[in-house]
C-alpha angles and dihedrals in degrees: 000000000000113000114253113268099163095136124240095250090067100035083054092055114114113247113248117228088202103067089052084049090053094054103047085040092059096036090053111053085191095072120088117220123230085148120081118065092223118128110244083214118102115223130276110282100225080064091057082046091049087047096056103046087048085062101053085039074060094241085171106111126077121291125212113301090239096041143301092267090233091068094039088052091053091048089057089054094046099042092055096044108048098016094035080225106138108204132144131228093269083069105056133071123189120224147195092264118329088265075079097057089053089054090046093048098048093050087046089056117025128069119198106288107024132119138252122182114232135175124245124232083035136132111316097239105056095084105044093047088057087045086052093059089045084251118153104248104220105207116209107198116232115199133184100244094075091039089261087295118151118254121204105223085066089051081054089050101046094046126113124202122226081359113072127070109166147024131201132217144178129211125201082021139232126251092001112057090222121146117210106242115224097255088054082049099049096040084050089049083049096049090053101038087058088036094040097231134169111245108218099185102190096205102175092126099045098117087056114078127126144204101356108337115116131201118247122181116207093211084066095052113097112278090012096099093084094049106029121097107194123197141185146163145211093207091092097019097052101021091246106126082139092067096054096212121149127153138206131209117190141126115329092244102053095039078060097058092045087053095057099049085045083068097059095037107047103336095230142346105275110284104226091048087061086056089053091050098060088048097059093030086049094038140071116312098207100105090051083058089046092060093050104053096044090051087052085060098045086044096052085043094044092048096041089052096045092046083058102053108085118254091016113122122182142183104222106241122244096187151005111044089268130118115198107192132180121252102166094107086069088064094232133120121244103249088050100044077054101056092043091056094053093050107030088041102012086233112144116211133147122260113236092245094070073069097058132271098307093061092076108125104030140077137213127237121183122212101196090109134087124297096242092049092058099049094047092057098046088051078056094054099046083056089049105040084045098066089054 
């Protein structure tokens, strides 16, 4: 038997509960998903179209490493007109998925044993990328009683000195569904423009946002454009997780960087994705406003129904197509509360805890699934919660 050489940094790495959730919830075809944040929405079909005649125009063979021009071209538009953020092609990379361009970022920033301000509950794979680089993950702690905004006086506390080079945010958030509202953007802007910090605005959910919030992009606030990385996917805008096609847009020098690294990773995003994203970035835009009113109706219907389930208490989303409710009155933890839905009411959803270690006593539900899904798993988990 050959001896183990499985090295240190991925034995390290945290389990995820979700991938074991995926896969009951797709060998039993009993079990109703709340789990996965996939849109349940194919994508446009101008964008199939534009996939189908790149392949007989023979779009197979590597792109630029940064990007095909076409496709970065596209990006600048879109980012001036709808982020108010002006750049140039030279500024932008474009990534397997914007989960990629975190990953690049962080390895062209960040040196073994530096920090890197985080949120948490955030997205599950901040802290362990940043494990992964021997980088010193800086938690700020998010709580309900501010509606999981950032305060400044936490950002203070985790920071570093000398030691510290970046800081990431979400917004919308996940798992949250909080939008960052423009004075937490602009007190953040303020923080790393006197600690000379690089901005990773992680934007994936920016289409997504619900009743008066608004979605503000800090690369977008004055003095911000030379510190500011911005990144965003198609995978959730366009219903296109499958083509793995994300893009950043930050200072020239780091995209270079980036760039450079992107060569020894991947190479390059696949090329005839890219061809799909400035279709869908260049084309209507009517299917885009389809998804998000019909994940304003699934959202109004998810968080009526779990305000009315005892012991239940929510903060109502502004963003993303997430609901985070509280569980702690069922005196569970979260892991646990999530198993015994899945067994007592076959209903999959995350356990706070995938989210950091704020994100103990509550669960995440997704409503990027079908209305009647939904309702049918939340008429499972009254019946479940009921017998407690």
């Amino acid at each position: 038997m050959v001896r183990n050489i499985i090295s240190e940094r991925e034995s390290e790495l945290p389990v995820s509960t979700i991938g074991k959730l995926i896969a009951v919830a797709a060998e039993d075809k009993a079990v109703i998903s709340l789990g996965p944040g996939e849109p349940d929405f194919g994508p446009p079909k101008n964008v199939i179209r534009a996939v189908k005649a790149g392949l007989d125009r023979g779009y197979t063979h590597y792109s630029p490493p940064s990007g095909m021009v076409t496709l970065k071209e596209a990006i600048v538009r879109k980012l001036k007109k709808e982020n108010k953020i002006r750049t140039s092609p030279e500024n932008i990379i474009v990534t397997c998925g914007s989960t990629e361009a975190i990953l690049l970022t962080l390895m062209s920033t960040t040196d073994p044993g530096e920090g890197v301000i985080i949120t948490d509950p955030g997205f599950l794979a901040y802290k362990p990328m940043i494990e992964i680089l021997n980088g010193m993950p800086l938690s700020l702690p998010l709580s309900e009683e501010n509606g999981f905004q950032t305060v400044m006086e936490d950002i203070s506390s985790r920071f570093v000195p000398e030691k510290t080079n970046v800081m990431i945010i979400n917004t919308p958030m996940n798992p949250t569904g909080t939008v960052l509202t423009r004075k937490a953007l602009e007190e953040i802007a303020d923080f790393a423009v006197e600690h000379d910090l690089v901005v990773v605005s992680d934007e994936a959910y920016e289409k997504f946002v619900y009743d008066e919030a608004r979605h503000v992009s800090i690369g977008s606030l004055n003095g911000m454009g030379d510190r500011v990385v911005t990144l965003q996917s198609m995978s959730k805008t366009y219903a296109m997780p499958g083509f793995r096609l994300g893009y950043a847009n930050g200072p020239e020098n780091l995209v270079k960087a980036m760039t450079k690294l992107h060569i020894f990773s991947t190479i390059c995003a696949p090329t005839i994705s890219q061809v799909a994203a400035a279709e869908a970035l260049n084309g209507s835009q009517a299917h885009v406003k389809k998804m998000i009113k019909e994940y304003g109706r699934r959202r109004s219907m998810i968080c009526r129904r779990l305000q009315e389930i005892p012991n239940f208490f929510l903060l109502k989303p502004k963003g993303a197509f997430y609901a985070f409710p509280n569980i702690r009155e069922f005196g569970m933890d979260s892991l646990t509360f999530a198993e015994m839905l899945l067994e007592k009411a076959k209903v999959a959803v995350v356990p706070g805890t995938e989210f950091g270690i704020k994100g103990e006593g509550y669960i995440r539900l997704s409503y990027a699934t079908s209305y009647e899904k939904i309702c049918k798993g939340l008429d499972r988990i009254e019946r479940a919660v009921a017998k407690l």
